[in-house]
N, CA and C atoms as an extended XYZ file, in Angstrom:
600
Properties=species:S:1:pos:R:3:atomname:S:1:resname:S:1:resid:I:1 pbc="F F F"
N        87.495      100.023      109.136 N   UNK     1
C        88.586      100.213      110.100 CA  UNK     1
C        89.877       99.565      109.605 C   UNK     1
N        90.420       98.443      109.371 N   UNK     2
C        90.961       97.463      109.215 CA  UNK     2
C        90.670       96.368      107.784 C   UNK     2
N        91.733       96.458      106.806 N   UNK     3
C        91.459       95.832      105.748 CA  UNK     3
C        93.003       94.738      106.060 C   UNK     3
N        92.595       93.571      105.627 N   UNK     4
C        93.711       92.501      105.534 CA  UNK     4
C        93.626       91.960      104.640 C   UNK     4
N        95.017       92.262      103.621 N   UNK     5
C        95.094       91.600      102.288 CA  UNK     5
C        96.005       90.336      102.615 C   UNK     5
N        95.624       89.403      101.704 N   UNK     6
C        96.445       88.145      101.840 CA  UNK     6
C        97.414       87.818      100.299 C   UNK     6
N        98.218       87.742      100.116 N   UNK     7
C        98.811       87.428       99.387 CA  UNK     7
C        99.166       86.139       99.118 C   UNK     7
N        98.225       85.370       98.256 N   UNK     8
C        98.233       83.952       97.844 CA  UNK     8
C        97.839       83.402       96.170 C   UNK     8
N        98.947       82.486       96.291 N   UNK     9
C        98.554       81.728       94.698 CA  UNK     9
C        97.352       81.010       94.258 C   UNK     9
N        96.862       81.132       93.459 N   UNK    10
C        95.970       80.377       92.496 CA  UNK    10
C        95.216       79.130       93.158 C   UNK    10
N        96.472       78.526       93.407 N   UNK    11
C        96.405       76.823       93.913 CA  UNK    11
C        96.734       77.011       94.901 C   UNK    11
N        96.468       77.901       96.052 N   UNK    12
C        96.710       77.792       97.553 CA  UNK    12
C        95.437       77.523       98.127 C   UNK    12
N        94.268       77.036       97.351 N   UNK    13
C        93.096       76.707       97.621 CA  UNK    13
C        92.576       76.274       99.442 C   UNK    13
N        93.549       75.439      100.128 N   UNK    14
C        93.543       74.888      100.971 CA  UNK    14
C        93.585       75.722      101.895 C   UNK    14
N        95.139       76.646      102.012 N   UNK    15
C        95.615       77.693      102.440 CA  UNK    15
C        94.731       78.658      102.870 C   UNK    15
N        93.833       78.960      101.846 N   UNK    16
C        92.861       80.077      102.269 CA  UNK    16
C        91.658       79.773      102.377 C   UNK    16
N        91.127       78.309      102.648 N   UNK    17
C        90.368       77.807      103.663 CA  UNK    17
C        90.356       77.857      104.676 C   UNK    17
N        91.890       77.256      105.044 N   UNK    18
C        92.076       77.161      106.529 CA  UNK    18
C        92.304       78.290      107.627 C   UNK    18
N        92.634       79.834      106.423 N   UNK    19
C        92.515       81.073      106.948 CA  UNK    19
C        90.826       81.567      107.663 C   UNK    19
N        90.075       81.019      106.463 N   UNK    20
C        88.750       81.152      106.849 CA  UNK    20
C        87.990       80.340      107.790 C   UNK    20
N        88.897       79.454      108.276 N   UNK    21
C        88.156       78.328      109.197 CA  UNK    21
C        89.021       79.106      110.915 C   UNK    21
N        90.478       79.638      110.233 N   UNK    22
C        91.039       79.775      111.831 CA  UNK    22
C        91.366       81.029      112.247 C   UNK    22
N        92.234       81.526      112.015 N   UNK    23
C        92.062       83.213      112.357 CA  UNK    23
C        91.441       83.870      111.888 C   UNK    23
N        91.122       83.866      110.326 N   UNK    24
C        90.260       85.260      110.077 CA  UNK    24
C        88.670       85.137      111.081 C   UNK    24
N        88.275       83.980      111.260 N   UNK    25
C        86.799       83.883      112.261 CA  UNK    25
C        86.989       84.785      113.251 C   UNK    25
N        88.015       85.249      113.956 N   UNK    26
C        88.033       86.019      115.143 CA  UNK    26
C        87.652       87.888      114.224 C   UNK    26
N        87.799       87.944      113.286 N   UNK    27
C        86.873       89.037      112.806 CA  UNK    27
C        85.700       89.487      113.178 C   UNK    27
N        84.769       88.295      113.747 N   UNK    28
C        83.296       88.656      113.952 CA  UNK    28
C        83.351       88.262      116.080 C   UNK    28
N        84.639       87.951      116.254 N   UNK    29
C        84.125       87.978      117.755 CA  UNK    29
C        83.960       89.272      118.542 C   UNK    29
N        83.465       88.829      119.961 N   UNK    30
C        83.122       90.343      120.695 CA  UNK    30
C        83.795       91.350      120.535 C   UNK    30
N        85.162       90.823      120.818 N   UNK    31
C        86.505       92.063      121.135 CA  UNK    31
C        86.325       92.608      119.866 C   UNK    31
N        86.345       92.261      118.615 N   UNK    32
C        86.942       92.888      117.266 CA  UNK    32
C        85.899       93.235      116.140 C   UNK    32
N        84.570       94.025      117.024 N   UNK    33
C        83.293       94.286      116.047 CA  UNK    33
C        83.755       95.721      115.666 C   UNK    33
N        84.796       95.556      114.772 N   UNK    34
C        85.084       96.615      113.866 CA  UNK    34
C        84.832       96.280      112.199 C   UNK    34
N        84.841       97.428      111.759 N   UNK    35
C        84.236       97.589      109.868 CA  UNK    35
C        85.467       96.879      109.591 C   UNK    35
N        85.962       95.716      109.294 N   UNK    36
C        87.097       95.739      109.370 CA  UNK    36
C        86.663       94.031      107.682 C   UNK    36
N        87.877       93.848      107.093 N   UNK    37
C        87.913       93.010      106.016 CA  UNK    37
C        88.502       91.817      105.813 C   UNK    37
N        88.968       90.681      105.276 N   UNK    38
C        89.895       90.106      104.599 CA  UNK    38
C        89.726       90.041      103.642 C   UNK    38
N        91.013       89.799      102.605 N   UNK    39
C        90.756       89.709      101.006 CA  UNK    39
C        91.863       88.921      100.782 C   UNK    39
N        91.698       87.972       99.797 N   UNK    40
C        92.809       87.450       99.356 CA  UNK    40
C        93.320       88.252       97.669 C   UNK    40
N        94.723       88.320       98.095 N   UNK    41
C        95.192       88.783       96.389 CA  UNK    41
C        95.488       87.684       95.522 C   UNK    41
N        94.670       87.625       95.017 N   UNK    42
C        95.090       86.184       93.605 CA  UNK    42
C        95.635       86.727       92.042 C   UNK    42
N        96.846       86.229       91.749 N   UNK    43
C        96.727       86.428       90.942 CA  UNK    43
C        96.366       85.699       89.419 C   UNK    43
N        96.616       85.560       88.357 N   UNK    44
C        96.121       84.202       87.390 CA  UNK    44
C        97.199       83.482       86.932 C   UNK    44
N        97.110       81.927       86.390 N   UNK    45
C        97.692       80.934       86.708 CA  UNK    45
C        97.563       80.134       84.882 C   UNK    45
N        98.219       80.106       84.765 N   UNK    46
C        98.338       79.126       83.456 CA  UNK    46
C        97.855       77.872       83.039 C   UNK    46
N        96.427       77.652       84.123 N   UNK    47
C        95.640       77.013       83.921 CA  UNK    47
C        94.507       77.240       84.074 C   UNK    47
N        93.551       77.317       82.732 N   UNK    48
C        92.297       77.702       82.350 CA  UNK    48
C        91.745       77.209       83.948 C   UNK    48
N        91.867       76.208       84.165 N   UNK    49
C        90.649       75.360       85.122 CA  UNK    49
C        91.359       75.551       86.301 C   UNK    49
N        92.250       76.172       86.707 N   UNK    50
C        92.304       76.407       88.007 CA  UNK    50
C        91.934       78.295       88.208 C   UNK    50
N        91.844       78.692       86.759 N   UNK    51
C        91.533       80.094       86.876 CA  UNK    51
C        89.689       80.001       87.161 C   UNK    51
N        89.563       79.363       86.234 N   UNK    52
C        87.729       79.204       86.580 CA  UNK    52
C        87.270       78.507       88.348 C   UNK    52
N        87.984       77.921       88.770 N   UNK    53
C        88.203       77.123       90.074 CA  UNK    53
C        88.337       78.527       90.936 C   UNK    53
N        89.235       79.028       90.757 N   UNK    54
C        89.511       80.189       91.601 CA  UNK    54
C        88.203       81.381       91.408 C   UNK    54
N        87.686       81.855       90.316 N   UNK    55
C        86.555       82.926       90.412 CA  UNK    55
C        85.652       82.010       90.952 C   UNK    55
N        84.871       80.366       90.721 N   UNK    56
C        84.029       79.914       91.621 CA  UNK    56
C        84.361       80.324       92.710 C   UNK    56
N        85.616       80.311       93.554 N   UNK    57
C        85.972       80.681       94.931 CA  UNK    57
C        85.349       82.200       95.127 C   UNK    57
N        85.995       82.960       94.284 N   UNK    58
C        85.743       84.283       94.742 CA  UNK    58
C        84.153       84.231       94.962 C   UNK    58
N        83.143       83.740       93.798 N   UNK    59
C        81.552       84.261       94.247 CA  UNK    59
C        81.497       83.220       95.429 C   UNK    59
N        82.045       82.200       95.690 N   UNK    60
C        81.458       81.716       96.405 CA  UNK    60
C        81.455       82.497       98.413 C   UNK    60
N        82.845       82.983       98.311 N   UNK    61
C        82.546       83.581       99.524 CA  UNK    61
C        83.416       84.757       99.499 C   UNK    61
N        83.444       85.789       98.128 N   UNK    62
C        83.314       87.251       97.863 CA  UNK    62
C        84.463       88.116       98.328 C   UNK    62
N        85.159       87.339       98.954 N   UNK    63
C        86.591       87.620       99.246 CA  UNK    63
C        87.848       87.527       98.662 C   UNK    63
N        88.046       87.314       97.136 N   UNK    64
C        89.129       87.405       96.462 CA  UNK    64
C        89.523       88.524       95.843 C   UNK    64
N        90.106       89.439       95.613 N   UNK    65
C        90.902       90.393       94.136 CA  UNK    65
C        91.403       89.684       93.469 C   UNK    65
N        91.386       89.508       92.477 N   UNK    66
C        91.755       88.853       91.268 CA  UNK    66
C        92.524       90.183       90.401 C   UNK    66
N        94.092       89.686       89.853 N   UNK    67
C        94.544       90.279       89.450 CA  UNK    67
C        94.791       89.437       88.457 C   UNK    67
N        95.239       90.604       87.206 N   UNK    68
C        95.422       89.687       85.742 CA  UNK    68
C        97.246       89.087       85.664 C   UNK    68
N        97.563       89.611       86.525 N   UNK    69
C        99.266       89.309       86.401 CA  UNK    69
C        99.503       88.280       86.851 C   UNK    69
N       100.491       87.676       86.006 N   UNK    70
C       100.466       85.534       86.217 CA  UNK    70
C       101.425       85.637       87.641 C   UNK    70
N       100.687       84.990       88.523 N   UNK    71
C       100.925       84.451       89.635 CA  UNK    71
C       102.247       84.131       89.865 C   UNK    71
N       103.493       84.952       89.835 N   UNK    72
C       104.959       84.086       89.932 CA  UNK    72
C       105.900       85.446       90.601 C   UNK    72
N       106.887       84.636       91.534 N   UNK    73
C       107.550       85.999       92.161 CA  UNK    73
C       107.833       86.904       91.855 C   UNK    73
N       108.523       87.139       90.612 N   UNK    74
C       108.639       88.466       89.964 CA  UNK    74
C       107.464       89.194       89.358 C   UNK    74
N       106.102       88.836       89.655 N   UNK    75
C       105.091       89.605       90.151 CA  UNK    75
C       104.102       89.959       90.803 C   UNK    75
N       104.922       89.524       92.041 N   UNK    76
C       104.525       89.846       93.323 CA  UNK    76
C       104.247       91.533       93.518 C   UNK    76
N       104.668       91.904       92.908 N   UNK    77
C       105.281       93.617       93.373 CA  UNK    77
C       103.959       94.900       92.589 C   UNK    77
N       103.409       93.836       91.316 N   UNK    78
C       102.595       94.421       90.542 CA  UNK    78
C       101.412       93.654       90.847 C   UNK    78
N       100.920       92.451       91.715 N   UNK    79
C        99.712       92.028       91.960 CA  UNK    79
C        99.102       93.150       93.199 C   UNK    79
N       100.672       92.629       94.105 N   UNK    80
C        99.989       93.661       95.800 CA  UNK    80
C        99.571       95.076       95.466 C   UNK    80
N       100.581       96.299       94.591 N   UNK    81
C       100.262       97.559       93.913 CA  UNK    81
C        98.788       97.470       93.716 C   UNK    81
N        98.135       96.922       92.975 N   UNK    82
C        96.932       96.748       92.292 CA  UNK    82
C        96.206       96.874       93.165 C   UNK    82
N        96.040       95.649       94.241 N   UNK    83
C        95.341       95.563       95.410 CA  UNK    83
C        95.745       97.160       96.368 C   UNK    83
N        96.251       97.818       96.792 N   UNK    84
C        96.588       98.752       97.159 CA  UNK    84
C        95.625       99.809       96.578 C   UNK    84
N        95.758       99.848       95.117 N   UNK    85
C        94.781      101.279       94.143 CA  UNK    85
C        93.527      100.641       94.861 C   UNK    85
N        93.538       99.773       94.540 N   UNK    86
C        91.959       99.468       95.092 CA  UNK    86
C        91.537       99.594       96.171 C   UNK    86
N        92.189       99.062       97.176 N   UNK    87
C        92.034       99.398       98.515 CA  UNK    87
C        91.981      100.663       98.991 C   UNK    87
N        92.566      101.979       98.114 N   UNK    88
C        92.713      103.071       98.823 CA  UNK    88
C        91.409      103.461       98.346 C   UNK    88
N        90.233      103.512       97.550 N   UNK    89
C        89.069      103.882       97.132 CA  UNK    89
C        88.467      103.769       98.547 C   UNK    89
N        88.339      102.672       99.660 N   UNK    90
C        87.672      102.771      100.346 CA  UNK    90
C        87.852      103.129      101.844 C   UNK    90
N        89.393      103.704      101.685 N   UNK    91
C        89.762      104.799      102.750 CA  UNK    91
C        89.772      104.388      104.249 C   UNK    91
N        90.132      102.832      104.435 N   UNK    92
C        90.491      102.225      105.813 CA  UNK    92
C        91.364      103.015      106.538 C   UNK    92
N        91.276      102.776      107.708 N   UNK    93
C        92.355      103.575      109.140 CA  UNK    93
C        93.602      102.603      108.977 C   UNK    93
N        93.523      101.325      108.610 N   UNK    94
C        94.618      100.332      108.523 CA  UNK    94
C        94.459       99.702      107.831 C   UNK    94
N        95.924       98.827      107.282 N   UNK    95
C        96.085       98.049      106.040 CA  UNK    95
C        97.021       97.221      106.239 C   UNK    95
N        96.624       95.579      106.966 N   UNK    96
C        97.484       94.750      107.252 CA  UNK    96
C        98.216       94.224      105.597 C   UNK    96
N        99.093       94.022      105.158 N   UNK    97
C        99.772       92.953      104.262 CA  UNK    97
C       100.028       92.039      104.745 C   UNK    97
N       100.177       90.486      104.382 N   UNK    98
C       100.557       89.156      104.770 CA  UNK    98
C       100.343       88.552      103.343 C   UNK    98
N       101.005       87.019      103.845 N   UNK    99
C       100.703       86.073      103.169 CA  UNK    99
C       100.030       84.897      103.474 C   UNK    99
N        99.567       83.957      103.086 N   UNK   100
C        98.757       82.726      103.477 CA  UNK   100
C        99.477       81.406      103.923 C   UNK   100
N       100.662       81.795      104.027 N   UNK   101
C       101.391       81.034      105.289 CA  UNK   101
C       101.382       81.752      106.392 C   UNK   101
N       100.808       82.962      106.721 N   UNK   102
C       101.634       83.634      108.277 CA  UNK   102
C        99.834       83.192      108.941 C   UNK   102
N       100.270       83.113      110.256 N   UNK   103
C        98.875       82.777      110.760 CA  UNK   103
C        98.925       84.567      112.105 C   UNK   103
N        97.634       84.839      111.944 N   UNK   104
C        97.551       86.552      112.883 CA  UNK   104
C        96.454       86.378      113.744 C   UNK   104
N        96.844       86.692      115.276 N   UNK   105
C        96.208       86.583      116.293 CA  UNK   105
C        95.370       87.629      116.100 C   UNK   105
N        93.908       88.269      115.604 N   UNK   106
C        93.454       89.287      115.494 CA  UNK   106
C        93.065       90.137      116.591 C   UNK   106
N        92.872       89.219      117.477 N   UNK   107
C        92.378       90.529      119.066 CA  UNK   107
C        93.208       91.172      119.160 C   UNK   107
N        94.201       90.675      119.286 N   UNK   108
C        95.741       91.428      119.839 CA  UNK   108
C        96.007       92.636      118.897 C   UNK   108
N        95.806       92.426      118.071 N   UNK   109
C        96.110       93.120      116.805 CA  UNK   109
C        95.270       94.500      116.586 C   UNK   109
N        93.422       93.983      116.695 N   UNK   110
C        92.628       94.542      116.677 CA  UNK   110
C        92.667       95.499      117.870 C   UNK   110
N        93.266       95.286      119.203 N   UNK   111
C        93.094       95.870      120.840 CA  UNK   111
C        94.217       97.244      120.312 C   UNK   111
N        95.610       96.349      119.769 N   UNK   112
C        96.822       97.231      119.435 CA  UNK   112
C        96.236       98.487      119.032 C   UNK   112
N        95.478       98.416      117.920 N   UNK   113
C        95.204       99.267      116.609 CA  UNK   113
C        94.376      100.369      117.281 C   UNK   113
N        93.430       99.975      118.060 N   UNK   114
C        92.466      100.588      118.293 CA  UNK   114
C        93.479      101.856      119.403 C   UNK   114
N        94.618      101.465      119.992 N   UNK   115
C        94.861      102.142      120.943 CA  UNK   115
C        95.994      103.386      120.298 C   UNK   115
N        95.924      103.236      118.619 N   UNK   116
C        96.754      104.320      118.395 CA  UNK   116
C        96.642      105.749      117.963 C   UNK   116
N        97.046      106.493      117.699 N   UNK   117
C        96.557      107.783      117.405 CA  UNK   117
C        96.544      107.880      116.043 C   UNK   117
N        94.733      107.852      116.053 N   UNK   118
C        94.363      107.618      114.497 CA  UNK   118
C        94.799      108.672      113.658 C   UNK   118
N        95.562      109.803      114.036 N   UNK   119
C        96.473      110.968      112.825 CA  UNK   119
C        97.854      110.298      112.658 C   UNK   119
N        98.387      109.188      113.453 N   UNK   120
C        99.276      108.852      113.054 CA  UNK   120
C        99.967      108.073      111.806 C   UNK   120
N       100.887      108.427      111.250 N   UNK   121
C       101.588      108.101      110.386 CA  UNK   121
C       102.176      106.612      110.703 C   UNK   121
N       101.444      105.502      110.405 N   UNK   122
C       101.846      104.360      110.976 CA  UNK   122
C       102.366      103.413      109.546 C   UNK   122
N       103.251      102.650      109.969 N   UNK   123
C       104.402      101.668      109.463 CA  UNK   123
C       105.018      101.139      110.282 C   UNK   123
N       104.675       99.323      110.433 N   UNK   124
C       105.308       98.687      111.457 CA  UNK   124
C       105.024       97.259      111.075 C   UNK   124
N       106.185       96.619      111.693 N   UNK   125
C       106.245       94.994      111.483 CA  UNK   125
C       107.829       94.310      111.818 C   UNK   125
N       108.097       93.376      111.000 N   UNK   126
C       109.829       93.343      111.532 CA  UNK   126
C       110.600       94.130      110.815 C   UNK   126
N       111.218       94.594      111.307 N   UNK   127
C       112.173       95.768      110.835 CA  UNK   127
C       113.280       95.069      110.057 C   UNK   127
N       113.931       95.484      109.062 N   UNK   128
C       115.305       94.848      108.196 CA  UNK   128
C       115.916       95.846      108.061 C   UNK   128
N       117.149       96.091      109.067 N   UNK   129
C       118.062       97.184      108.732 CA  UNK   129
C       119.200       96.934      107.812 C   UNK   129
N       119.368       98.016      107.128 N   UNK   130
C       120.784       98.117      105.920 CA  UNK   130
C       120.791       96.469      105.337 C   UNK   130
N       119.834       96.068      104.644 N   UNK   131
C       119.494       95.137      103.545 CA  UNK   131
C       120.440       95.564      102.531 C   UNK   131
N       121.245       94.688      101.749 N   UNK   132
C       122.316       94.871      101.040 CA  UNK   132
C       121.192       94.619       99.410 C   UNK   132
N       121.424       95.210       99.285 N   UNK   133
C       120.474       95.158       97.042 CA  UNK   133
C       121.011       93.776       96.881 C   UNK   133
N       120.521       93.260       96.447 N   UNK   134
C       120.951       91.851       95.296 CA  UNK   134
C       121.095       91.837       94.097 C   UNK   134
N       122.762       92.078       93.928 N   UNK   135
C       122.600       91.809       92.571 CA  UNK   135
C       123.161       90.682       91.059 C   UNK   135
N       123.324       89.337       92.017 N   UNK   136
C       123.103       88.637       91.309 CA  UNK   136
C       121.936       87.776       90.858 C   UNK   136
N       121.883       87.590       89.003 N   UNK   137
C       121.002       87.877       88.667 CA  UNK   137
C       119.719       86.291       88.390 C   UNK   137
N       120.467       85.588       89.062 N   UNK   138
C       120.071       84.062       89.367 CA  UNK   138
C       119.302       84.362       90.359 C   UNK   138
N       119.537       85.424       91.240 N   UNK   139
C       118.800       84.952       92.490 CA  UNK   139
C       117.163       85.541       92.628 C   UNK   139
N       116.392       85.127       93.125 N   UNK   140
C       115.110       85.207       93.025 CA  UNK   140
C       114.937       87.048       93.271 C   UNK   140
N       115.642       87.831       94.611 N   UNK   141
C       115.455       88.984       94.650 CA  UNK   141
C       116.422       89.944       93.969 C   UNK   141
N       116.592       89.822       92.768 N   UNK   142
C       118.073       90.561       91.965 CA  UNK   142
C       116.786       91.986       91.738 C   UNK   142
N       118.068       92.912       91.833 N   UNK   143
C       117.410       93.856       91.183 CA  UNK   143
C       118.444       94.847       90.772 C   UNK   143
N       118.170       94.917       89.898 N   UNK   144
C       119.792       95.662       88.547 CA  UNK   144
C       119.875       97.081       88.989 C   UNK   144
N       121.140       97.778       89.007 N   UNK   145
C       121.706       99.003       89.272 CA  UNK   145
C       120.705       99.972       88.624 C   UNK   145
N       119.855       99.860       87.175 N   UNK   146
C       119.444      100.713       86.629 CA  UNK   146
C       118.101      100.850       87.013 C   UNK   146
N       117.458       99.818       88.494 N   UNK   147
C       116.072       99.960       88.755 CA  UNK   147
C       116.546      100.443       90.319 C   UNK   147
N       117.564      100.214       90.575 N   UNK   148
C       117.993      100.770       92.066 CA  UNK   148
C       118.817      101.194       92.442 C   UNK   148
N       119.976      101.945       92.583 N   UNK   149
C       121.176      102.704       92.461 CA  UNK   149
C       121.535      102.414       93.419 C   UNK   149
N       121.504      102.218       95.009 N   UNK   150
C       121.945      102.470       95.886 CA  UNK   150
C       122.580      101.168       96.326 C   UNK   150
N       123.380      100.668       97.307 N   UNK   151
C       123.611       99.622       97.711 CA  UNK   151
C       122.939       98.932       98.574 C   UNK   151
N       122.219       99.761       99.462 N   UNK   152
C       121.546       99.147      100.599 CA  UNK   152
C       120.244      100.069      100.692 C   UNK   152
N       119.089       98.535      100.759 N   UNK   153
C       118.095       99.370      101.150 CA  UNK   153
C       117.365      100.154      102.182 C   UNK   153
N       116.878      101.660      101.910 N   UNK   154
C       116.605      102.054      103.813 CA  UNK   154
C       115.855      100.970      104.418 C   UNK   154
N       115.302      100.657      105.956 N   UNK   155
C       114.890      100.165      106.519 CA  UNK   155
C       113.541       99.871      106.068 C   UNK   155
N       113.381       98.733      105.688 N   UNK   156
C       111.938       98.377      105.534 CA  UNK   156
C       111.282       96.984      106.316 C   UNK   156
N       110.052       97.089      106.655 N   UNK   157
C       109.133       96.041      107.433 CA  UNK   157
C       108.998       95.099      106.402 C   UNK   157
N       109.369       93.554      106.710 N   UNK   158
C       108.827       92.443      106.123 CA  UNK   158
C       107.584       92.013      105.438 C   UNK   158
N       108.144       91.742      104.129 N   UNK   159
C       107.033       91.152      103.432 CA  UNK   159
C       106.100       90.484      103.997 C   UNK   159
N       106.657       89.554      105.496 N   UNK   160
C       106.059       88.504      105.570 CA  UNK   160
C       104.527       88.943      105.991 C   UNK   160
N       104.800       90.312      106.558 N   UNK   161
C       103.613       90.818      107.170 CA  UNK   161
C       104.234       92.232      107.864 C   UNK   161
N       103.322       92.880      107.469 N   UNK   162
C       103.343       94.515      107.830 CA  UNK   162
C       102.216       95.480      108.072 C   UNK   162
N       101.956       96.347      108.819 N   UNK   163
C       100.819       97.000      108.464 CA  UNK   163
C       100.867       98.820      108.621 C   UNK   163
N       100.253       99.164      107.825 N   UNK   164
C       100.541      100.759      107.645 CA  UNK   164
C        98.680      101.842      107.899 C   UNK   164
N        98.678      102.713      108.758 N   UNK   165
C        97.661      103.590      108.592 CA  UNK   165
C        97.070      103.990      107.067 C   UNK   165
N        96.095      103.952      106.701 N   UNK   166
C        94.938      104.207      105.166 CA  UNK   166
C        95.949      105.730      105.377 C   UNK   166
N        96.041      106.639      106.142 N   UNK   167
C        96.772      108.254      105.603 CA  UNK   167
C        97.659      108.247      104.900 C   UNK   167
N        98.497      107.431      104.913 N   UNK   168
C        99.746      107.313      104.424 CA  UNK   168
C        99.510      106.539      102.708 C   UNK   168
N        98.084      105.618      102.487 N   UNK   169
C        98.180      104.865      101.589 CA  UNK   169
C        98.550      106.342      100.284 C   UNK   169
N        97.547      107.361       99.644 N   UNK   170
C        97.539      108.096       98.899 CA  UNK   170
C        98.858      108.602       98.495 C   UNK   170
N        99.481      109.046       99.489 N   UNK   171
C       100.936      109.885       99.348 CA  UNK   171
C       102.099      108.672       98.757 C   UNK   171
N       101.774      107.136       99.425 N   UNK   172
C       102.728      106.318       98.580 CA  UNK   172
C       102.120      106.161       97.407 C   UNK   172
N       100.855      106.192       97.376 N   UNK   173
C       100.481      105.680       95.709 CA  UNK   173
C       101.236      106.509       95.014 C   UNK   173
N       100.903      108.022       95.072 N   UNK   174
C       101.188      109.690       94.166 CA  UNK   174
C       103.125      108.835       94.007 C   UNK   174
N       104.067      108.897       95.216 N   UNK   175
C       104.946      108.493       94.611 CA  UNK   175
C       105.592      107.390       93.580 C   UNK   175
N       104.467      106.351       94.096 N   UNK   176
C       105.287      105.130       93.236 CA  UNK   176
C       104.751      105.420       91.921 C   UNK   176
N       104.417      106.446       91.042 N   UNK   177
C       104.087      107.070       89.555 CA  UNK   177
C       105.398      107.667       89.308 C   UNK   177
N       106.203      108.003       90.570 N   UNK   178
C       107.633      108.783       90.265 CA  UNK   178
C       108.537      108.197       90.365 C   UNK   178
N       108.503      107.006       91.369 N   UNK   179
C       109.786      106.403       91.282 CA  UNK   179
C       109.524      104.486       91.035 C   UNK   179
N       110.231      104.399       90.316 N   UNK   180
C       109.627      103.156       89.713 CA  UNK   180
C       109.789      101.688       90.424 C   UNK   180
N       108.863      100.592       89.913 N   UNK   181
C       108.830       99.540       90.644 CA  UNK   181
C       110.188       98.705       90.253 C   UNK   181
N       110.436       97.941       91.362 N   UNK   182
C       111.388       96.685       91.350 CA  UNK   182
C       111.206       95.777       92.187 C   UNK   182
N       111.608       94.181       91.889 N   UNK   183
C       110.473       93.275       92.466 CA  UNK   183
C       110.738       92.508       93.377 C   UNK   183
N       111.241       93.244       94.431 N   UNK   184
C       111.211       93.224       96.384 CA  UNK   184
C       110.141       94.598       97.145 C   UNK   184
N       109.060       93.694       96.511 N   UNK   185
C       107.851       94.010       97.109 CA  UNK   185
C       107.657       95.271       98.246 C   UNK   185
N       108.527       94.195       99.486 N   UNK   186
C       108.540       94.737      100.722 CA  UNK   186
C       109.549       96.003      100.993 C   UNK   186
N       110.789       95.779      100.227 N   UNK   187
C       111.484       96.453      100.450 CA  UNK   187
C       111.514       97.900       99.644 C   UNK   187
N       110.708       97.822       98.416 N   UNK   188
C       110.016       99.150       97.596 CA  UNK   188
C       109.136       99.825       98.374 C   UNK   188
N       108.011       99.146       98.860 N   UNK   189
C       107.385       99.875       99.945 CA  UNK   189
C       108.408      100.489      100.914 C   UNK   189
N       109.033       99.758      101.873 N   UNK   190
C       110.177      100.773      102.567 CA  UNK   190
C       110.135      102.083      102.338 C   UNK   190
N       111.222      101.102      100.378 N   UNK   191
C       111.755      102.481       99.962 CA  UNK   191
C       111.282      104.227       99.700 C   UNK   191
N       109.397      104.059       99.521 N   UNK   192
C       108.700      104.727       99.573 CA  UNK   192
C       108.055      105.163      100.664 C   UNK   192
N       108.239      104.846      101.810 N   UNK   193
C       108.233      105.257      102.894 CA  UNK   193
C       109.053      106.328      103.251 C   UNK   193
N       110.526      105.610      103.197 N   UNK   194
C       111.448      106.712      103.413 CA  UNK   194
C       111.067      107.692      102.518 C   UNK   194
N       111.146      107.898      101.423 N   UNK   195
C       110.796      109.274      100.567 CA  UNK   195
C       109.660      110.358      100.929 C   UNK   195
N       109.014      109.310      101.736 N   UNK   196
C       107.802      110.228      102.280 CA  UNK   196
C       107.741      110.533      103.830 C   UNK   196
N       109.163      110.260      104.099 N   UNK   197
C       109.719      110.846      105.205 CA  UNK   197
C       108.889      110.460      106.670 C   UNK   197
N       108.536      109.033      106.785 N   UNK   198
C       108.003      108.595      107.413 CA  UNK   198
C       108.684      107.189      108.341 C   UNK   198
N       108.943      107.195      109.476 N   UNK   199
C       109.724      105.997      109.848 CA  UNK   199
C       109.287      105.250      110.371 C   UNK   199
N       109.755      103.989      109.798 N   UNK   200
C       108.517      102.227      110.315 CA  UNK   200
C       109.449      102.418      111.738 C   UNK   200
């Protein structure tokens, strides 16, 4: 029903304990006995022994993706993608994104979901209207005229957390082969939204 990827570093060890100790537990209560997941996206870290630290994590409680791309903001954009191909193999109704700072009330969430019209074309979270491109090149979200042309990006839902219907996953994958990545995560997704003529 419901897959929730987490987007966390290497050494957020703690972080995604305390996910597993506090909200994700409401996964298995009464209200929310749906097929439903968490996963954390990890990516790898420039230390042998916190990379071996981290796959102990994964067998130990089977919930990590491990991606080979070194763990640092400017590849953020190519860890979550990854997790995405993968995720669409197993053809969920929904696909929360977050990170391992946001904390998610799941009933609420789980009650929401259940009440929508599962043909729908869903994209939703906080909305960011007419986002101006960044393009100076110091700043953490720069992204150069020749990876983005436009000045402002269409409306896209926050990185911090967003979630979109599994129908929609395929048709963004097929595009993002056509139009290429740049590394505001959240706001590429948007951008591929809009192209697929779909409004968060």
């Amino acid at each position: 029903f419901l897959v929730i990827l987490v987007s966390s570093l290497p050494n957020a060890i703690e972080s995604r304990e305390a996910i597993r100790e506090t909200w994700a537990k409401s996964l298995i209560a009464n209200d929310t006995k749906l097929d439903s997941c968490l996963i954390f996206v990890v990516g790898s870290s420039k230390s042998t022994h916190l990379d071996i630290e981290v796959e102990e994590e994964a067998k130990q409680y089977g919930d990590i993706f491990r991606s080979k791309y070194l763990d640092k903001p400017r590849h953020e954009i190519a860890k979550i993608w990854k997790s995405y191909y993968w995720v669409a193999k197993y053809e969920p109704k929904y696909v929360i994104k977050t990170k391992d700072d946001v904390y998610i009330y799941l009933p609420s969430v789980m009650r929401w979901l259940k009440q929508r019209d599962p043909k729908e074309q869903l994209y939703a979270g906080k909305l960011i209207n007419h986002a101006r491109v960044i393009r100076d090149k110091k700043d953490e979200f720069y992204v150069s005229w020749n990876e983005f042309s436009e000045t402002f990006y269409p409306d896209y839902c926050s990185g911090e957390i967003y979630v979109f219907s599994g129908n929609i996953l395929e048709k963004l994958i097929r595009l993002s082969s056509s139009i290429a990545m740049f590394e505001v995560e959240d706001a590429y997704f948007g951008l591929l939204v809009h192209r697929a003529d779909i409004t968060p």
